[in-house]
N, C-alpha and C positions, 0 to 999 in steps of 0.2 A: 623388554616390554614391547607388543605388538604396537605400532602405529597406528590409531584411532582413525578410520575411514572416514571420508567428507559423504557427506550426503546430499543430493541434491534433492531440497523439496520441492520443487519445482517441475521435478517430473511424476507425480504422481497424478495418479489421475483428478482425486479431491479437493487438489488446491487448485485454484483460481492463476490464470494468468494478472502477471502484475509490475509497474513498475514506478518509478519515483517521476515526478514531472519536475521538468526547468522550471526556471525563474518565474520566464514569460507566460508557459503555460499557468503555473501557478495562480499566477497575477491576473491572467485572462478567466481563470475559472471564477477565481473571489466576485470579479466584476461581472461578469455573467449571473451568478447568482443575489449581488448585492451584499456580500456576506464577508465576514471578516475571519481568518484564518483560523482560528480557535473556536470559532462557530462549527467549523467538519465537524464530524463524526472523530472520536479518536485511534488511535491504537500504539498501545505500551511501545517502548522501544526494547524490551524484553521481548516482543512476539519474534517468534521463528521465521518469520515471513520476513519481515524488518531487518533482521540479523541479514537471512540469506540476500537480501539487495542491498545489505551496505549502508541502510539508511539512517540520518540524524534526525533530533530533535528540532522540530519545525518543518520536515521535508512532508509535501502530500506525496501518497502513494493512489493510483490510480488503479484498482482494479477489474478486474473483466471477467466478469462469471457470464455464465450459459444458463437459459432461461425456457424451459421446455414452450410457453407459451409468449415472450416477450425477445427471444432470440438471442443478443448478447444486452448485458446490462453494464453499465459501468458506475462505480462505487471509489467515492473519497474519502480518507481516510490520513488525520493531519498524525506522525509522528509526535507521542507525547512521552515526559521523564517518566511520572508519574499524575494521577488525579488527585 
């Protein structure tokens, strides 16, 4: 049986640069907005995205899309089991 190739989603052009924030940053982002961790935005710990950086339940992921009129944007996103 053939050895199943890794794939990196990460290099394709459609997905968004992205990556998991420390402690600190975490905690600087909540208080920055006044907001409490579960208030993010969420995303499954089933996404493909989440897999490929290795992320748990509770971790914010930071991402960085490209914005033809706003340039780069960044979007949070709390690791959740399920809703």
């Amino acid at each position: 049986m053939a050895k199943k190739e890794e794939i990196n989603i990460f290099e394709h052009e459609l997905v968004p640069e992205a990556r998991i924030l420390n402690e600190d940053e975490k905690k600087a982002l909540l208080q920055k907005y006044n907001i409490t961790l579960f208030q993010l935005p969420k995303i499954f710990k089933r996404d493909p995205m989440v897999k490929a950086l290795g992320a748990k339940v509770g971790d914010v992921i930071e991402i960085k899309r490209k914005s033809p009129t706003a340039g780069t944007v960044l979007f949070y996103r709390v690791v959740v089991d399920e809703i």
